[in-house]
C-alpha positions as CSV (number, residue, x, y, z in Angstrom):
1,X,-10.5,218.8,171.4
2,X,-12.3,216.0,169.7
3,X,-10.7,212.6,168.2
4,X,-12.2,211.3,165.1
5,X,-13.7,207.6,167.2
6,X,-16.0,210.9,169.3
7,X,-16.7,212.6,166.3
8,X,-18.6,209.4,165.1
9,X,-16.3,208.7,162.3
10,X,-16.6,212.0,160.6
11,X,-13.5,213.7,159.4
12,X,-15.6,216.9,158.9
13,X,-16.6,217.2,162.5
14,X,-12.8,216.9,163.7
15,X,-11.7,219.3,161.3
16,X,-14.4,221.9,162.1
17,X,-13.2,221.3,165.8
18,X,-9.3,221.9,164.5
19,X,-10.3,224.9,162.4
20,X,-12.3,226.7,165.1
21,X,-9.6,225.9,168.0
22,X,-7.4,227.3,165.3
23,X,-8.4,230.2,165.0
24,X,-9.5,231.2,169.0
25,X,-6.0,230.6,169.4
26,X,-4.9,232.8,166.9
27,X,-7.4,235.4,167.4
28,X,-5.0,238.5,167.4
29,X,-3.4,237.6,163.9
30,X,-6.5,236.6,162.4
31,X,-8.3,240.1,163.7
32,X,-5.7,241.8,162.9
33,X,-5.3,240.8,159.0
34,X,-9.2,240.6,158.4
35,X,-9.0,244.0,159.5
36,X,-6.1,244.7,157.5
37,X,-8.6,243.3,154.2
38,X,-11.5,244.9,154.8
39,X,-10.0,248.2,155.3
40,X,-7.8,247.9,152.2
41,X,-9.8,245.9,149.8
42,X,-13.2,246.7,150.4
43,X,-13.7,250.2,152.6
44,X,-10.6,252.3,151.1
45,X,-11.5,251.6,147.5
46,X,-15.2,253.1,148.3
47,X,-13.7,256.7,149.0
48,X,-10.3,256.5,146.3
């Protein structure tokens, strides 16, 4: 993971590195409950 001094001072480029480490390490939740929404919110309303 980056620090903010290697990310040249940008706080956007150290957050994008926290948000996408994020979510490879939660990659089994986050499948799981985008799954979860676009089964229940967007494909099961097509056929109801």
């Amino acid at each position: 993971m980056i620090n903010l001094a290697e990310s040249g001072g940008s706080g956007l480029a150290l957050a994008k590195e926290i948000y996408a480490q994020s979510l490879h390490d939660n990659r089994t939740i986050v499948s799981r409950c985008v799954t979860e929404n676009l089964l229940d919110r967007h494909m099961k309303p097509l056929f109801l």
